[in-house]
C-alpha positions in Angstrom: 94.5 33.6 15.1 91.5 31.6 16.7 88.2 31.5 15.2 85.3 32.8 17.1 82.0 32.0 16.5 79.6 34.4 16.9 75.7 34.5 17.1 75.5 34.3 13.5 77.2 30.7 13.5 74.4 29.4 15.9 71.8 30.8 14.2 72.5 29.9 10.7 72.7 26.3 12.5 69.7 26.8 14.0 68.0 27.5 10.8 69.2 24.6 9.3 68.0 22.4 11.9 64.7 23.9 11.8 64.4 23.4 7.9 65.2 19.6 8.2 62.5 19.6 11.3 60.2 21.2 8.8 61.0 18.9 6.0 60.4 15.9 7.7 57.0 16.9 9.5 55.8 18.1 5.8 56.8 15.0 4.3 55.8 12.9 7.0 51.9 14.5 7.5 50.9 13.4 4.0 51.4 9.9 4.5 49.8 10.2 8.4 46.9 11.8 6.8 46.0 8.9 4.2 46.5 6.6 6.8 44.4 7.8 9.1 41.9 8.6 6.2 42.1 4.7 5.7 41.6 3.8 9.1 38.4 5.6 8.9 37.2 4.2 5.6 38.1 0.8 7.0 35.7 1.6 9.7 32.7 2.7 8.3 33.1 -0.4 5.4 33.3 -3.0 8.6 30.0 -1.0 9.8 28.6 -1.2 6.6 29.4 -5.3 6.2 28.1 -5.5 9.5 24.8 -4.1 8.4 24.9 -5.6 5.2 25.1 -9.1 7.1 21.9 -8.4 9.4 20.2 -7.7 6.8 20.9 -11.1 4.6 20.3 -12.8 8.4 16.7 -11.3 7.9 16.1 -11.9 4.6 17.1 -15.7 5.3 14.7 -15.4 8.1 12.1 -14.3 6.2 12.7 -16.5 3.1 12.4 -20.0 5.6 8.8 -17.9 6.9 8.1 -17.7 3.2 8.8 -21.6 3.0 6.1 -22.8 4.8 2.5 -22.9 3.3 0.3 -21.8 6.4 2.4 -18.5 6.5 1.5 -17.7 3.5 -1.9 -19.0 3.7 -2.0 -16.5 6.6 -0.4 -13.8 4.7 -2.9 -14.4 1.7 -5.3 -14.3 3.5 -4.8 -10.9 5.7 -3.1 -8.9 2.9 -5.3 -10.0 -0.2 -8.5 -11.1 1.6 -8.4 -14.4 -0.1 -10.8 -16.7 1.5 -11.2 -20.7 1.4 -14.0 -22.3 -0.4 -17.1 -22.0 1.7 -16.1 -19.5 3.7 -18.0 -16.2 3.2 -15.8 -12.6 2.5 -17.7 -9.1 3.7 -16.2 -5.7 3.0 -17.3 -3.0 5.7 -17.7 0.5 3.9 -17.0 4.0 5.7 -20.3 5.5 5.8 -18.8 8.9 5.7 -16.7 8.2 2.4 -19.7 8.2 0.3 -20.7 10.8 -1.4 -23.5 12.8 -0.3 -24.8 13.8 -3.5 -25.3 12.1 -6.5 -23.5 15.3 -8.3 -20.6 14.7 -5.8 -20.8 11.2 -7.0 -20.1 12.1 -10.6 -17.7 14.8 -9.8 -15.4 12.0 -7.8 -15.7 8.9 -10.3 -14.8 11.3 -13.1 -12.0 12.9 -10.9 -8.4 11.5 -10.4 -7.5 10.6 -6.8 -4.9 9.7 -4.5 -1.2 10.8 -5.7 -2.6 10.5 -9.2 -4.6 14.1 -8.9 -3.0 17.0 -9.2 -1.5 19.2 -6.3 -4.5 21.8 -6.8 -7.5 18.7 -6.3 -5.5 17.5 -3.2 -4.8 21.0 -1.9 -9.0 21.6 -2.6 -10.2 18.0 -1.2 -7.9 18.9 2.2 -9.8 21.9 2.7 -13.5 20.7 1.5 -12.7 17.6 4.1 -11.4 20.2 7.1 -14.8 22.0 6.5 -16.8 19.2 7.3 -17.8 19.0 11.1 -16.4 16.2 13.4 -18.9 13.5 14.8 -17.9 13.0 17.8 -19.7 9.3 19.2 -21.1 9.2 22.8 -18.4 6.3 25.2 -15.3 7.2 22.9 
């Protein structure tokens, strides 16, 4: 008697194939995907070394312009208004940022202002200052 192999031998066979196929691309995409995960953690880190390196390049730069005395002289000097001995210091006021009553006078020294008021004063002081009319000057 011969054996014959039907459909059912090749596609038990078949199935078995298939399996392993499946078993090794499972067991193979876990280790692709942390690896390409790394790759692109590896990536942004050399990014972020690279920035990381500009920026001590700038501080460096900025600490040898901090080194030398006329800079900050010069830096004194436009960001504090120091001035040398003899030299004379004037302060030019906004004509429009005074008061223009003595009541509005009290009002705003007693008042907080800046970030230090509270939302409703700034909300109030944006629309009192949008009420006021623009001067427009004559050659501007």
């Amino acid at each position: 008697m011969a054996s014959t192999r039907g459909p059912a031998g090749l596609t038990t066979r078949a199935a078995v194939l298939g399996l392993v196929v499946c078993a090794l691309v499972v067991s193979a995409a876990l280790p692709l995907r942390e690896f390409l995960s790394q790759r692109a953690d590896i990536r942004h880190l050399e990014q972020s070394q690279t920035a990381a390196k500009q920026r001590v390049a700038q501080l460096e730069e900025q600490k040898a312009r901090l080194a030398d005395p006329d800079y900050v002289a010069a830096l004194a000097r436009d960001r504090l208004h120091f001035v040398r001995p003899g030299e004379m210091a004037y302060v030019i006021l906004d004509p429009q940022a005074a008061p223009q009553t003595p009541k509005d006078a009290q009002r705003a020294a007693a008042a907080p202002a800046g970030p230090q008021a509270p939302w409703y004063s700034q909300m109030w002081g944006s629309v009192r200052s949008a009420d006021r009319p623009v001067q427009v000057r004559p050659g501007s």
